[in-house]
Structure formats: C-alpha cells, structure tokens
Rosetta silent file (secondary structure, phi, psi, omega in degrees, C-alpha in Angstrom):
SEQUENCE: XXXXXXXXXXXXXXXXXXXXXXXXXXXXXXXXXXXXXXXXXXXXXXXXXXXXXXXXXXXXXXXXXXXXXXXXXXXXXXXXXXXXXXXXXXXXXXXXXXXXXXXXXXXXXXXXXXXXXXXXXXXXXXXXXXXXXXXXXXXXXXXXXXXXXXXXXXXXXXXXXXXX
SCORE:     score description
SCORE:     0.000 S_00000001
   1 L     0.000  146.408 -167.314  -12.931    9.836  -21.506 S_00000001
   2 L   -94.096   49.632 -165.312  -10.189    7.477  -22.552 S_00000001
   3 H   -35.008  -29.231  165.647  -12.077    4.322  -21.557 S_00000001
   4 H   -42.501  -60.386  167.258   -8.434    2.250  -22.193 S_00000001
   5 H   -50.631  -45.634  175.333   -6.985    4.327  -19.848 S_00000001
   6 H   -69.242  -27.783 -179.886   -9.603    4.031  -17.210 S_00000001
   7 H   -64.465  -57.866 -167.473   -9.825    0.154  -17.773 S_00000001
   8 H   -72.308   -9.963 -171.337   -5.656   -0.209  -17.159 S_00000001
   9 H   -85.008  -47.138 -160.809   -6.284    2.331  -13.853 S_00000001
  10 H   -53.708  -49.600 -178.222   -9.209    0.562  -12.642 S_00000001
  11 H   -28.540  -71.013 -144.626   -6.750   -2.805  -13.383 S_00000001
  12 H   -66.011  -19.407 -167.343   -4.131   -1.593  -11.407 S_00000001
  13 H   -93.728  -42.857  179.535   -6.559   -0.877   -7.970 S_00000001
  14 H   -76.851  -18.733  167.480   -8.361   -4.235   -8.540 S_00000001
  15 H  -104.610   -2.182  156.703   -5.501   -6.648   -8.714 S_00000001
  16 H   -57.755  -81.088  169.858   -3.461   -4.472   -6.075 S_00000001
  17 H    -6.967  -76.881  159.082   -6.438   -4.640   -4.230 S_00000001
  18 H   -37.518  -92.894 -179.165   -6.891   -8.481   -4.822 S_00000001
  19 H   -23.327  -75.134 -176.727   -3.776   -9.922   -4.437 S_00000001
  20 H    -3.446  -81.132 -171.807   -3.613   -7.794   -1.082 S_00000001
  21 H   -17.667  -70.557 -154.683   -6.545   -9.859    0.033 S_00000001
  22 H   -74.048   -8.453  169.230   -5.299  -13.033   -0.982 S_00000001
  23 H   -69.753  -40.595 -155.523   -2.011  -12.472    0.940 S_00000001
  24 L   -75.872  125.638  162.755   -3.619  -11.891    3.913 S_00000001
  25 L  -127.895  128.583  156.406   -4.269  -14.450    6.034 S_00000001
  26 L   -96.025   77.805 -155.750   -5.802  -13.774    8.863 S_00000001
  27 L  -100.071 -138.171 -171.655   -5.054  -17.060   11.060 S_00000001
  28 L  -103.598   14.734  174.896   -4.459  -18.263   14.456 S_00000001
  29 L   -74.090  -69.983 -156.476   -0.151  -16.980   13.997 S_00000001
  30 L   -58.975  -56.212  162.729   -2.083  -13.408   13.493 S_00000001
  31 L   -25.370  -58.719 -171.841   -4.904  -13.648   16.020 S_00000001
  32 L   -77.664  -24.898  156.647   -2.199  -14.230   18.811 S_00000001
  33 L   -41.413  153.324  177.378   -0.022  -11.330   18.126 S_00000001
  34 L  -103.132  119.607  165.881   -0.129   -8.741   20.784 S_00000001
  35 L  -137.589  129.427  151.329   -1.565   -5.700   19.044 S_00000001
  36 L   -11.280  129.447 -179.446   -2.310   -1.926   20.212 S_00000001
  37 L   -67.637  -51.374 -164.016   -6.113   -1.213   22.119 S_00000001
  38 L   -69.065   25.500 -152.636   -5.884    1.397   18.939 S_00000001
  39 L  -114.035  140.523 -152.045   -5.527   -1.003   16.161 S_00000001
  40 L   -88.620  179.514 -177.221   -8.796   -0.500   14.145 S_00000001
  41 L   -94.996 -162.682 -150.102  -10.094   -4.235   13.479 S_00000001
  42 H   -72.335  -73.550  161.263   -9.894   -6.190   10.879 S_00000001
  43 H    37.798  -66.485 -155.628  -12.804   -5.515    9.251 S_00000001
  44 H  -122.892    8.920  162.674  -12.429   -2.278    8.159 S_00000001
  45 L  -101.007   -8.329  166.663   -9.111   -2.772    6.075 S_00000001
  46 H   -95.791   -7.318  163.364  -10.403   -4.125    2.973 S_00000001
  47 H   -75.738  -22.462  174.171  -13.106   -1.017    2.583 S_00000001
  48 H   -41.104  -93.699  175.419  -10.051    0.592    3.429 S_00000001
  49 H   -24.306  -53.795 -165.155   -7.846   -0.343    1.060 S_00000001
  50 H   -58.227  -72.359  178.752  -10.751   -0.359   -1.601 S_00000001
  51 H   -14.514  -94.716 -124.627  -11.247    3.545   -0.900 S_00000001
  52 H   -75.893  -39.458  161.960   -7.717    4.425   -1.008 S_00000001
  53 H   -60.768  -80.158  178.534   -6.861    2.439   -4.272 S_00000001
  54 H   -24.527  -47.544 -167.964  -10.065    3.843   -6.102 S_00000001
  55 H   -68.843  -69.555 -143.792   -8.367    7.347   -5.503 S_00000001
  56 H   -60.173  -39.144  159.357   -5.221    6.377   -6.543 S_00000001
  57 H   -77.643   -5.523  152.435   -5.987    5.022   -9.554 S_00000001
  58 H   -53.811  -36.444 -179.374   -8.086    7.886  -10.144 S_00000001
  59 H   -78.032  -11.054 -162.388   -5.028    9.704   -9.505 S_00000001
  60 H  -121.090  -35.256  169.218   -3.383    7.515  -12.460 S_00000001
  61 H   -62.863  -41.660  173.787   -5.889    8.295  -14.643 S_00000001
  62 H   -76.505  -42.823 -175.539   -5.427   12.217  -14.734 S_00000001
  63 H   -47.675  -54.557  143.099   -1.896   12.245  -14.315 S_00000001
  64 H    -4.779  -74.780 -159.496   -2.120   10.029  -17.239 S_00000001
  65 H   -72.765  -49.843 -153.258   -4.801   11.702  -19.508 S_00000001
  66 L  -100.701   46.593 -172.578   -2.896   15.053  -18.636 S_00000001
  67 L   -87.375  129.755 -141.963    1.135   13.734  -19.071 S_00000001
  68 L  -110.931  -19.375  151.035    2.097   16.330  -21.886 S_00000001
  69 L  -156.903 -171.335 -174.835    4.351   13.786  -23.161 S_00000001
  70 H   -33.673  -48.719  172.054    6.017    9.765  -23.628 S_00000001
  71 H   -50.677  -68.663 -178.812    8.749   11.124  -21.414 S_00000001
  72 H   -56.339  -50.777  144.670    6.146   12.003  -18.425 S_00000001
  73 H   -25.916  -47.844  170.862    4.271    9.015  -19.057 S_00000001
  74 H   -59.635  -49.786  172.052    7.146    6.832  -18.474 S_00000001
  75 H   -75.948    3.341 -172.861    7.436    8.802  -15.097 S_00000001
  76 H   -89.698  -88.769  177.402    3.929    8.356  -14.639 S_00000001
  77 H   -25.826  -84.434 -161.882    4.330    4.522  -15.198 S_00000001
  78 H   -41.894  -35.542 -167.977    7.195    4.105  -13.051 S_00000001
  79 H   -85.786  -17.738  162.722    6.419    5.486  -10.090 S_00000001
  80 H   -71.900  -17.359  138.140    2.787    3.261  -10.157 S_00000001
  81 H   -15.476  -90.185 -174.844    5.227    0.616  -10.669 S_00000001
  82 H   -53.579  -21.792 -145.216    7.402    0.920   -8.040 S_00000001
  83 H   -92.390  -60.931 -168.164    4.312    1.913   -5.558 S_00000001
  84 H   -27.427  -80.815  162.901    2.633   -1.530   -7.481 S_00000001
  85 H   -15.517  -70.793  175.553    5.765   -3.547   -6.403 S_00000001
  86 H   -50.940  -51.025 -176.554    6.055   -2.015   -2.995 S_00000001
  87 H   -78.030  -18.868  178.533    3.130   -2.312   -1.817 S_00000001
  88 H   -88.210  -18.313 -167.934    2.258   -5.889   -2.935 S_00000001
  89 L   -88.233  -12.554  175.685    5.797   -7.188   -0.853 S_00000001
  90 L   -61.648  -67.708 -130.374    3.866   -5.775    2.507 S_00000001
  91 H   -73.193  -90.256 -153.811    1.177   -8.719    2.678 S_00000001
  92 H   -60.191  -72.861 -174.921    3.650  -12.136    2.139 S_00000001
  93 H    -2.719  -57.786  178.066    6.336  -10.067    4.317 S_00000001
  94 H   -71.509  -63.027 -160.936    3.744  -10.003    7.147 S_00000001
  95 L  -104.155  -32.145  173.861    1.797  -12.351    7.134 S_00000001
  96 L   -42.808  -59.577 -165.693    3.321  -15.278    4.943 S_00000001
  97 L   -84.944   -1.964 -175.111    7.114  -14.780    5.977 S_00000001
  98 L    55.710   14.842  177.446    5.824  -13.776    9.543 S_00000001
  99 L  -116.116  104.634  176.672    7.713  -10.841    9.814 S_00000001
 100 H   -37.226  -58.103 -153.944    6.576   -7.829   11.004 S_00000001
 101 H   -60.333  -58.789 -174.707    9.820   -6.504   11.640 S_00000001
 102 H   -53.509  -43.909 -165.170   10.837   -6.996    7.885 S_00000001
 103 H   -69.332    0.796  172.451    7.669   -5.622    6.843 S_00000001
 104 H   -73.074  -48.040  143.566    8.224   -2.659    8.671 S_00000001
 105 H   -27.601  -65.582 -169.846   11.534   -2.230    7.030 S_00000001
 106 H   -58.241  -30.357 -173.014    9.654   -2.620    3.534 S_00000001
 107 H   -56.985  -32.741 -170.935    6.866    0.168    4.885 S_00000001
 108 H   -63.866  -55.043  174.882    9.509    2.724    4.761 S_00000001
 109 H   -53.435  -48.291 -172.558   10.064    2.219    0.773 S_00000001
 110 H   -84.942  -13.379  149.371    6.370    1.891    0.314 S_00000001
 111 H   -51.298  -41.760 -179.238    5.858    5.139    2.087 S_00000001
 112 H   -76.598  -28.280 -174.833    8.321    6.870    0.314 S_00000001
 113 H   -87.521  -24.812  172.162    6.839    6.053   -2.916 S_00000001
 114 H   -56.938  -78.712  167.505    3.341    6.814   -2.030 S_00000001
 115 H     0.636  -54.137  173.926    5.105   10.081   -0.865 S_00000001
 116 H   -63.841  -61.771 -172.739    6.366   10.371   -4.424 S_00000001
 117 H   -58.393   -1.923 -168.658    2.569   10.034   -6.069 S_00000001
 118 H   -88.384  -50.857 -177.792    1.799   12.927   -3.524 S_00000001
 119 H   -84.199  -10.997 -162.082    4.827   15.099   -4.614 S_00000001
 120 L  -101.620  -42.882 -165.772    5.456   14.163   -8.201 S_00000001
 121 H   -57.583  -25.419 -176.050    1.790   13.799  -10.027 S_00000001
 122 H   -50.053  -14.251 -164.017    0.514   17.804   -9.413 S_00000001
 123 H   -97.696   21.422  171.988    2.536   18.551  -12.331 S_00000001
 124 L  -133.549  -11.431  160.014    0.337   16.926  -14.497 S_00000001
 125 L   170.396  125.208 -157.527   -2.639   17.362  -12.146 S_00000001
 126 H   -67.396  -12.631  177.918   -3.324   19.166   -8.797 S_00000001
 127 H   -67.047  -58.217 -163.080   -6.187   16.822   -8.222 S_00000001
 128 H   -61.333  -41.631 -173.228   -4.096   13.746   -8.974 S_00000001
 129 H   -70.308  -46.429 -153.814   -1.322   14.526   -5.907 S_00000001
 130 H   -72.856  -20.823 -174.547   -4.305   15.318   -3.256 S_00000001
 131 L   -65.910  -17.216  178.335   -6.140   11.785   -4.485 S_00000001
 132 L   -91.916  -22.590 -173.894   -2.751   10.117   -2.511 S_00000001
 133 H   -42.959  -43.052 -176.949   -3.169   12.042    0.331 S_00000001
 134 H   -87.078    2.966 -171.323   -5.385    9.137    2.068 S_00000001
 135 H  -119.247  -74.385  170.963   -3.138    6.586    0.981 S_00000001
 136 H    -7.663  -71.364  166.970    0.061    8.730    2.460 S_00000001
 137 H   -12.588  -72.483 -157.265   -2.518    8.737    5.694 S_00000001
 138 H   -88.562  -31.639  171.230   -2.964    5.181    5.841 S_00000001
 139 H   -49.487  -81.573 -163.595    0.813    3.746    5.004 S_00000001
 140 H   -33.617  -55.775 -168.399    1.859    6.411    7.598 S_00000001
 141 H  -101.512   10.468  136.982   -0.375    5.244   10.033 S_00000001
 142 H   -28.878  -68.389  174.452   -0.142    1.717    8.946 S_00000001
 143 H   -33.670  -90.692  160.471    3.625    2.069    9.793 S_00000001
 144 H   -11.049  -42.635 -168.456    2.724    3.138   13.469 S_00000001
 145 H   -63.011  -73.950  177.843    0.587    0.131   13.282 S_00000001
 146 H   -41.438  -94.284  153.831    3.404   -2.124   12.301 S_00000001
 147 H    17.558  -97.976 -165.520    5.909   -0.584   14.689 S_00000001
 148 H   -40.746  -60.677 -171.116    3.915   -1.178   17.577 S_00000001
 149 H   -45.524  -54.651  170.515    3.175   -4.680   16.656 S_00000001
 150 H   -38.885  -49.175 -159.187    6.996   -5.408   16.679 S_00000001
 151 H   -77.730  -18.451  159.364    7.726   -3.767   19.537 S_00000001
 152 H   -83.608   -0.679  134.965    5.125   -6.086   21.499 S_00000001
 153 H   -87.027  -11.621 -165.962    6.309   -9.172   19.784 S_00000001
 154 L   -68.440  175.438  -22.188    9.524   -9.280   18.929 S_00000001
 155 L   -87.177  179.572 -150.584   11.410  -10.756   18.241 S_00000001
 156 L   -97.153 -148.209  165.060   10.538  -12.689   14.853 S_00000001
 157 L    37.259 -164.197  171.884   12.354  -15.330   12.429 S_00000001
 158 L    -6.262  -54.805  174.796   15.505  -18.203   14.101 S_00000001
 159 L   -79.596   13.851 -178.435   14.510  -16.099   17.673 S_00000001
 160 L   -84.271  179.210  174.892   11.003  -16.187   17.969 S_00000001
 161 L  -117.415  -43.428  172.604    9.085  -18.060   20.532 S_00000001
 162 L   -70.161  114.679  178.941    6.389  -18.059   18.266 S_00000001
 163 L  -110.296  152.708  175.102    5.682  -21.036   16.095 S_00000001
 164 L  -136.148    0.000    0.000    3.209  -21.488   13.620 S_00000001
C-alpha cells in the first residue's frame, strides 16, 4: 500500500468533507424555506456525505496506484480537482449567497464532473468508476432536491421577499 497516496486521498474526503460542514449553516433563512415532504432531514447529510467521499477517495486511490503513467495521473488529478472545486462552490452558493437557484445552476457542473469520475476512472480501475456511483446518486438526487426548493421559493437575490 502506498501509505502517501492513501494519506493525500483520505486528505482530499476530509477537508471536502469539512469545509462542506463548515459552509453549511443551517439557520433560521434555511429552516423557513419551503422544502419537499420527501426531503430526507438534515441529519442524515453529513453520514451522507462522509459515505460517499470515503468511496471516492477510495476511488482516487486505485485510479491512482493503477495510472500507468504521469500523463494519466495528471488526468487523474484534474478531474478530482475540478470535482474538488465544484463541489466545494455548492455550500456558500446555497446557503451563504442564499441562492438556491444559482446553486442549482452550479449542480449541473458538479454533476457532470462526478459523471466524469464514473466514466473516465475504469480505465485505470473498474472498481474505481463503480465507487462514484453513490456520489452520481446523491448529486443527481441532490439536484431534484435543489430544483424543488427553487421552485417553492423563488424567487431569490434583488427579488426575494425573503430577508435574512
């Protein structure tokens, strides 16, 4: 085992992870949104999250360990990059900047890149694409999620009604 490798994977799920967290505020702005009887509660999105990260950097580790060279590393890096990137602009989007609507916009880019760890890593390990598969899941039905909230709040920003 490459313990370096496994250190920098583990890295990347616990300060994804983290940060997440600390974006989140769950206050009395969120609490008053109008959300979907289906929306699971709150609760159960940081075990979420934890899960879904643990694969995926699991998923960064084989792709990794089995990248046959510098070039494929580099495509390895990048696309946990971009998903790194994407996925941390969801949080302040939502709940900082108060906009759903944008972050709903941003879900599409962070979908697509999860989308990418699904389609691109099997060539370096068939294990490594199926380890995104719950993280595909949850963006996707994150998205849904999102959606719905706009369409029972909107609208956000200059036009809102909603102060906070």
């Amino acid at each position: 085992m490459d313990w370096t490798l496994a250190i920098i994977a583990a890295l990347w799920a616990i300060i994804l992870g983290g940060a997440g967290g600390l974006l989140t505020e769950i206050g009395e702005w969120y609490r008053e949104l109008n959300k979907p009887s289906w929306q699971p509660p709150d609760w159960l999105f940081g075990p979420a999250w934890t899960i879904i990260l643990g694969l995926s950097a699991w998923s960064l580790y084989l792709a990794w360990a089995n990248a046959p060279s510098p070039a494929d590393q580099r495509v390895i890096a990048g696309l946990f990059g971009m998903n790194f990137a994407l996925h941390l602009a969801w949080s302040p989007l939502f709940f900082k900047a108060k906009r759903p609507d944008w972050a709903l916009f941003e879900n599409a880019f962070l979908w697509l890149s999860v989308l990418s760890l699904v389609l691109v890593l099997p060539n370096y390990s068939a294990l490594a694409g199926w380890l995104n598969a719950p993280y595909l899941t949850w963006v996707t039905f994150a998205a849904f999620l999102n959606w719905k909230i706009v369409q029972l709040n909107r609208p956000f920003g200059d036009g809102a009604a909603q102060e906070s």
